[in-house]
N, CA, C and O of each residue as an XYZ file, in Angstrom:
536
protein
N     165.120    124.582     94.332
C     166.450    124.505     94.904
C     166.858    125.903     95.345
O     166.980    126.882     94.608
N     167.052    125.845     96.664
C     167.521    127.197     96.753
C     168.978    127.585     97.309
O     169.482    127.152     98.345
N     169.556    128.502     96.393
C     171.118    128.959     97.078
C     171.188    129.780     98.078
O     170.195    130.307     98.580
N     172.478    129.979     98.491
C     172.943    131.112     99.871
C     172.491    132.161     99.679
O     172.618    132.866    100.680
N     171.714    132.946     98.382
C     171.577    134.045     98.112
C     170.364    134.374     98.458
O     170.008    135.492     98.830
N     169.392    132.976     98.296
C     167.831    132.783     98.593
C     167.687    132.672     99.992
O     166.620    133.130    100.402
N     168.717    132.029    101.161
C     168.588    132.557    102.711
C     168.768    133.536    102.868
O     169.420    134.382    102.257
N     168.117    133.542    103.848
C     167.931    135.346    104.498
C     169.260    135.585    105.347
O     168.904    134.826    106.248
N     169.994    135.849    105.602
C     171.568    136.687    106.429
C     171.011    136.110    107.817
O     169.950    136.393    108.372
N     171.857    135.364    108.160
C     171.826    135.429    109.732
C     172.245    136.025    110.797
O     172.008    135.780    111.980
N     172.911    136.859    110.289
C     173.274    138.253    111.462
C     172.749    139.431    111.032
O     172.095    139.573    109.999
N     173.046    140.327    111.864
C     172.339    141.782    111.768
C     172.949    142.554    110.887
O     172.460    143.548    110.350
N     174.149    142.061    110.703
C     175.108    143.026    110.435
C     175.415    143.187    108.872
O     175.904    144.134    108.257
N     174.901    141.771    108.384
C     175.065    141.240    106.961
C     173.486    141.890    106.084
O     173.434    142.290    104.921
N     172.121    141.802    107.274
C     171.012    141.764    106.984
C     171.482    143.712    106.725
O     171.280    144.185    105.606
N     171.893    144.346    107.506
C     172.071    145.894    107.410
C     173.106    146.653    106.455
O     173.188    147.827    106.816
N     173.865    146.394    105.436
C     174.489    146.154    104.526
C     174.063    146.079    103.723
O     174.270    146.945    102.874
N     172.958    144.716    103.386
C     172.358    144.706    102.191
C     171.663    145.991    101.991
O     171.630    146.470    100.857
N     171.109    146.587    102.974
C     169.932    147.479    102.725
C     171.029    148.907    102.144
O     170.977    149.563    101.104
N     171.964    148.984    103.328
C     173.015    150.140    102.770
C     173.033    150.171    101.068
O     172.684    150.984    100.212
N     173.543    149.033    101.073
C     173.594    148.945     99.356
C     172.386    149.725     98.557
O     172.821    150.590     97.795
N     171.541    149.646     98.570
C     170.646    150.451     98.254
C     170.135    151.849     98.310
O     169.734    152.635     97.452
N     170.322    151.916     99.960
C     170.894    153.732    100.119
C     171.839    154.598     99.353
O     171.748    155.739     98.901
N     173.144    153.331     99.354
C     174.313    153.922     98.678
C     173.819    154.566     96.907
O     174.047    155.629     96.329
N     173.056    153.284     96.507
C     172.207    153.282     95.064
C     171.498    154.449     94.885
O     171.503    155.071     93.823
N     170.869    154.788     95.896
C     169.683    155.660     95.714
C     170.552    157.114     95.810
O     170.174    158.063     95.124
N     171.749    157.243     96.702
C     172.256    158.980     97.104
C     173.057    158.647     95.714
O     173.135    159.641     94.992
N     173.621    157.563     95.222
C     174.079    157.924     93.945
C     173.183    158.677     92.685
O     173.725    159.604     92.083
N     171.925    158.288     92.341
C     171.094    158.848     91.408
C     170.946    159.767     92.022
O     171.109    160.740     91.286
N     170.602    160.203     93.495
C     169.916    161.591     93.287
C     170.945    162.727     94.081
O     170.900    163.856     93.594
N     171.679    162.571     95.020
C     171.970    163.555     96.013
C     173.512    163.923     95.818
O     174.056    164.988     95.528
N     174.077    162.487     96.119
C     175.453    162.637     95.971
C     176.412    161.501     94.875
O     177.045    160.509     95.237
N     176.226    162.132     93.238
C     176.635    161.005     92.326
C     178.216    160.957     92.662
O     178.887    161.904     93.072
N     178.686    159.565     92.381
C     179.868    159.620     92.365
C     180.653    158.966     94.053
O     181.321    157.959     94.288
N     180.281    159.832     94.732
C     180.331    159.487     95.686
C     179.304    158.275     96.515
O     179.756    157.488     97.346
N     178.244    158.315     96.201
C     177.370    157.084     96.227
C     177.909    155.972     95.443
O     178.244    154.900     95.946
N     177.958    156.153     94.642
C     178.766    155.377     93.904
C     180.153    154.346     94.549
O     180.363    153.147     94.362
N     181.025    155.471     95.440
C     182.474    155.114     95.854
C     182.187    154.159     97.035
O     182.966    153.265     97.368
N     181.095    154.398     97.597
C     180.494    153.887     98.972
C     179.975    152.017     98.536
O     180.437    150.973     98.996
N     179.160    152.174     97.770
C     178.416    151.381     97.353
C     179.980    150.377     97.290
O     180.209    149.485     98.107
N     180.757    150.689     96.358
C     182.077    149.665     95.438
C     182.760    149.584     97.064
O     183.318    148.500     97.237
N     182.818    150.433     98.179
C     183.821    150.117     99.380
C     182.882    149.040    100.535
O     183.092    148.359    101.539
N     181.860    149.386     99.714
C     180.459    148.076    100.850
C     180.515    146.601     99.823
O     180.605    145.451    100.255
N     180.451    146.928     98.677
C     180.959    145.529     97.788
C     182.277    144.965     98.408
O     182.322    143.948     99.100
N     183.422    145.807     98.051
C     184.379    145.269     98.772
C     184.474    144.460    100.254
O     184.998    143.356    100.400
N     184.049    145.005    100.972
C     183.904    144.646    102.512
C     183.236    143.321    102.184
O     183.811    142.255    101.964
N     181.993    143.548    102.188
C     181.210    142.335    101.933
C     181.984    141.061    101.399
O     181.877    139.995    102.004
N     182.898    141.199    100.065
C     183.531    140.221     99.821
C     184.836    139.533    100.533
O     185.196    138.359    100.455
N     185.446    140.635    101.263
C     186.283    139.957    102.135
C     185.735    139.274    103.439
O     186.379    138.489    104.135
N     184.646    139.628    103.628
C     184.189    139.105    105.052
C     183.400    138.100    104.670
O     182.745    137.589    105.578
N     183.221    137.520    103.244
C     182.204    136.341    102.905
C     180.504    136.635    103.191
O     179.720    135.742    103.514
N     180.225    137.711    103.046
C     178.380    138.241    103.090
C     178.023    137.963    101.798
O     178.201    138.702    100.830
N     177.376    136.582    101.808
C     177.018    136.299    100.208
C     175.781    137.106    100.127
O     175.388    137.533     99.041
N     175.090    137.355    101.347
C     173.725    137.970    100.745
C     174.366    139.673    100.659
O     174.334    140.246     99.570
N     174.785    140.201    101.580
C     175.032    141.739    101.531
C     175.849    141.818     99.903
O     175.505    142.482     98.926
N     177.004    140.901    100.054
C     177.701    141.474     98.752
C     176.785    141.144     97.519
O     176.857    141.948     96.590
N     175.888    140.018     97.370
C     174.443    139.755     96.181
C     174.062    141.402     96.038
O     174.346    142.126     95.084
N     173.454    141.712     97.067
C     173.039    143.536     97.076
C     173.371    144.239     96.682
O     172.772    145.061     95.989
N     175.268    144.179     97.172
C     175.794    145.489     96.938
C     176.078    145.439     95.468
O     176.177    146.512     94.873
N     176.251    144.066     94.676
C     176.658    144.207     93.443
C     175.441    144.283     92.555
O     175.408    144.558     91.356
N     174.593    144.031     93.252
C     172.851    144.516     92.047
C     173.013    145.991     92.005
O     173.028    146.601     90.936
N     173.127    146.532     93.084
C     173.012    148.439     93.121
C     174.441    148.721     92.344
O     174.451    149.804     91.758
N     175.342    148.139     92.261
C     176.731    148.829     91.384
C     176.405    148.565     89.992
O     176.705    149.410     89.149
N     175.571    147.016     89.514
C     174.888    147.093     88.119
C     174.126    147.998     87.888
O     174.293    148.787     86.958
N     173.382    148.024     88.515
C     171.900    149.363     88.725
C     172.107    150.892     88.670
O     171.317    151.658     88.119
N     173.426    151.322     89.393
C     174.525    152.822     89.000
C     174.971    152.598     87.477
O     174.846    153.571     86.734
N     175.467    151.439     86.958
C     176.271    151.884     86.021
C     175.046    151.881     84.688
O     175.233    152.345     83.564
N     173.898    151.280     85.149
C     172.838    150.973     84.249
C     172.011    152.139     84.014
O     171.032    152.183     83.270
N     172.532    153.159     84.772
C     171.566    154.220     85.336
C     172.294    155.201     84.715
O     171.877    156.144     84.043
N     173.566    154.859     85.033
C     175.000    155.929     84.064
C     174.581    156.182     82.776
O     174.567    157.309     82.282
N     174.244    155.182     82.222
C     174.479    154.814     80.851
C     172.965    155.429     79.901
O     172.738    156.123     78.910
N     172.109    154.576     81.061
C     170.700    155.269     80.608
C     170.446    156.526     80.303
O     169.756    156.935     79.369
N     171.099    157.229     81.227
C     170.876    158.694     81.350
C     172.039    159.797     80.887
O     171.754    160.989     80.771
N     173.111    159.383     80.685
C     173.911    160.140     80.204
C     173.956    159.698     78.526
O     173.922    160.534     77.623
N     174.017    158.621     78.369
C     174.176    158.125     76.597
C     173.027    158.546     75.819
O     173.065    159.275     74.828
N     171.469    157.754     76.631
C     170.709    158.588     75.467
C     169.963    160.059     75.949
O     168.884    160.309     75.411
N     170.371    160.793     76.698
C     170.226    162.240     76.755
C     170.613    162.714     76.090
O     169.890    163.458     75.427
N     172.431    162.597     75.707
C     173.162    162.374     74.460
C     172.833    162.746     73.477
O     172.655    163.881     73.035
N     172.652    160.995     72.746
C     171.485    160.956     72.314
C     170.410    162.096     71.454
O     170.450    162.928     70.548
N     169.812    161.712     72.067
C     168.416    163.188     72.306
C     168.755    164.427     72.052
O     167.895    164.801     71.255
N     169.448    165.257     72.231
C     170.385    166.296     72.536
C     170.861    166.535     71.226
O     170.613    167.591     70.643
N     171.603    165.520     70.670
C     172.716    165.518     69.199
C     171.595    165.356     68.386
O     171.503    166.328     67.635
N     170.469    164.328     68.171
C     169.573    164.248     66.745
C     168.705    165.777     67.299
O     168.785    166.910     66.825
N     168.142    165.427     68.103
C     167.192    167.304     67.866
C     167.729    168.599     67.815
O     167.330    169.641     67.296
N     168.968    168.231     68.629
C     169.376    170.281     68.547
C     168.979    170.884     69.522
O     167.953    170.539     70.108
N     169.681    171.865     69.879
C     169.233    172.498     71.121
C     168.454    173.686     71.071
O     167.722    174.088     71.975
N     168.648    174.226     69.975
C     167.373    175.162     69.327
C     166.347    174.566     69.784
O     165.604    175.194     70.538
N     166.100    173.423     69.495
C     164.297    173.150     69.362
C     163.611    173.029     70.589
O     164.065    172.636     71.663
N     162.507    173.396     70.327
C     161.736    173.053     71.600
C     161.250    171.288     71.805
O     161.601    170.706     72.832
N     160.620    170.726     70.979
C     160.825    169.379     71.039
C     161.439    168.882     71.789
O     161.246    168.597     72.971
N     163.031    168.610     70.470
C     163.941    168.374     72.078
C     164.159    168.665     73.296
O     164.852    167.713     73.657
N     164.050    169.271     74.090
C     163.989    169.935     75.549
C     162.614    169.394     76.051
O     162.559    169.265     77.274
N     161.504    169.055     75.358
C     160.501    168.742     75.637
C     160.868    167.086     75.934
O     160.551    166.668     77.047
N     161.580    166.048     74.895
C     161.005    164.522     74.575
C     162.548    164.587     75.585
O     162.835    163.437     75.917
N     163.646    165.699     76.171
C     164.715    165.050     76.606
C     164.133    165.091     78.456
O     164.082    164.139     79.235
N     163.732    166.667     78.730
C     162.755    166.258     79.826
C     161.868    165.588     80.247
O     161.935    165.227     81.422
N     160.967    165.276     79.594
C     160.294    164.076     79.757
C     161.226    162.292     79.937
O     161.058    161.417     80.786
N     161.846    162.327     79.154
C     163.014    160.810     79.324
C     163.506    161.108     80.671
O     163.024    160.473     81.609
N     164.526    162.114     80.915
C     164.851    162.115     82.319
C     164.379    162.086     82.998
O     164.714    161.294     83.879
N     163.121    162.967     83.197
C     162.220    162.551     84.288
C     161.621    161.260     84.710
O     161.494    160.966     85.899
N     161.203    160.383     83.596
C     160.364    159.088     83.688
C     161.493    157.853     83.933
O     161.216    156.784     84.476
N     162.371    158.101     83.593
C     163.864    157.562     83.397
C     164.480    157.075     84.954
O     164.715    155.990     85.485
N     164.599    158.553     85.367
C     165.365    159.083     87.026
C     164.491    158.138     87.592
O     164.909    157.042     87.967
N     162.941    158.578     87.712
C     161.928    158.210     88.420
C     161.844    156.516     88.605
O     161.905    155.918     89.679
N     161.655    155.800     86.992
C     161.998    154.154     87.462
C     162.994    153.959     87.935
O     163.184    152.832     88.392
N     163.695    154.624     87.998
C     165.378    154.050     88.655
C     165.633    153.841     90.122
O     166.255    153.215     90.980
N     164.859    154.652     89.885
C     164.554    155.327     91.809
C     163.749    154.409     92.392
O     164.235    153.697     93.271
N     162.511    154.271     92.051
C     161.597    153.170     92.075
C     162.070    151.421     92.236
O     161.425    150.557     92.830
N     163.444    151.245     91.475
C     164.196    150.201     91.363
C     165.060    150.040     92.550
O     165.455    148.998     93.075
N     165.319    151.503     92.932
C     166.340    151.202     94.214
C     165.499    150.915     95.749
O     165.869    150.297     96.747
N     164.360    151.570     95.479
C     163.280    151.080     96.700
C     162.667    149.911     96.571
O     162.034    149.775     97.618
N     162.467    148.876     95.809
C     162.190    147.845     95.708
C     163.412    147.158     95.949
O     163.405    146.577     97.035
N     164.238    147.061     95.429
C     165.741    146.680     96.226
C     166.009    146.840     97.424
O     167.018    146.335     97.917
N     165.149    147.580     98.123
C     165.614    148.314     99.291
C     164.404    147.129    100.194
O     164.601    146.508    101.239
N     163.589    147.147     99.605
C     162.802    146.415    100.817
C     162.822    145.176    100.434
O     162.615    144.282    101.255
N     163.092    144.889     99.026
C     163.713    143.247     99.195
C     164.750    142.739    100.056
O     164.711    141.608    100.538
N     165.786    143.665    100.274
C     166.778    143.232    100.981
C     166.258    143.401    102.089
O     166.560    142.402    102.742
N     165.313    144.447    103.041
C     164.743    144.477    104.373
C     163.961    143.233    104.319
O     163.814    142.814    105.467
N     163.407    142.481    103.453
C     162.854    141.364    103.772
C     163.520    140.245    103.562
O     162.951    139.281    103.051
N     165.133    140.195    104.010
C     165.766    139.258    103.383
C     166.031    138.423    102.226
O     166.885    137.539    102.159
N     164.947    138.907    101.014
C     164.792    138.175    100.110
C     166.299    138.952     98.697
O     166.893    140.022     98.560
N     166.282    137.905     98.143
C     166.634    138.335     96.749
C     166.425    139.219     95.689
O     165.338    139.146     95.116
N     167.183    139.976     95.341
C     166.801    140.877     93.987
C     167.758    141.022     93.102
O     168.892    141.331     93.470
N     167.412    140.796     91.630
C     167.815    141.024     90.682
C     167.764    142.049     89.524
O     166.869    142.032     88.679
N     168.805    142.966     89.538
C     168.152    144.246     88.376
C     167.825    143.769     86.929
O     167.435    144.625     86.135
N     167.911    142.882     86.645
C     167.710    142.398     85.308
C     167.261    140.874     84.824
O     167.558    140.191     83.844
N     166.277    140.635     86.153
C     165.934    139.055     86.632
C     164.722    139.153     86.839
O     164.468    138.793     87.988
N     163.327    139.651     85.953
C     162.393    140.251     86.265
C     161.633    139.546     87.206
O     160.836    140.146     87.928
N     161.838    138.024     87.291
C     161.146    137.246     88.513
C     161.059    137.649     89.695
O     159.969    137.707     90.264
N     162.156    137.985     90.254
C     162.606    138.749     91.542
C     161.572    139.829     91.997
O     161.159    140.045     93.137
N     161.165    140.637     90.477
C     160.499    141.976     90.631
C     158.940    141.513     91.190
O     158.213    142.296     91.801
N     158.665    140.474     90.955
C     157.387    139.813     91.118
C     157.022    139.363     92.864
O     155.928    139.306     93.426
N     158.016    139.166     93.248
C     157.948    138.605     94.804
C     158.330    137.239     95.080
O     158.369    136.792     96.226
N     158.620    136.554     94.025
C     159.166    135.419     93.722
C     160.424    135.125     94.599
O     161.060    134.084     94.437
């Protein structure tokens, strides 16, 4: 059975949106936080007043995917940070390593998002089927 979310956008305009959403995702983790962020929630918005079930599906996977990314990376850096101490070398060692491998799937998450939505299809950040090609 498939829903409105599983058709592909029939205009250009809905199909180019979705993908934004993902751009917006991606300059949030790396270039411009916060502000990627503001973009992403003003392309959700739009989307929902204009009825883009597939663009706004997008834009609200990448606003789960920011705040999932928030949380990941600021809480247990945290985390990390408070049990080792900043004296140690360890820590600085097991907290660089997390961020790095951390940032990196995230990133990885927003480009697979990114060409799911270029292929009209569906994606889910926490729907691992989706991740499959399903």
């Amino acid at each position: 059975m498939t829903s409105a979310i599983d058709t592909p956008p029939q205009d250009a305009t809905e199909h180019s949106q979705a993908g934004w959403a993902y751009v917006w995702y991606l300059l949030n983790i790396s270039f411009l936080p916060g502000l990627g962020f503001l973009m992403l929630l003003l392309l959700w918005q739009r989307s929902r007043k204009r009825c883009q079930v597939f663009a706004n599906a997008h834009a609200r996977q990448g606003i789960i995917a920011s705040i999932l990314a928030g949380i990941l990376l600021t809480v247990v850096s945290t985390a990390i940070v408070l049990l080792g101490g900043l004296s140690s070398p360890y820590t600085w060692v097991i907290l660089i390593l997390y961020f790095t491998l951390c940032h990196s799937a995230l990133i990885i998450l927003g480009i697979v998002g990114y060409a799911r939505s270029s292929a009209g299809k569906r994606f889910e950040i926490l729907h691992f089927s989706t991740w499959r090609g399903d």
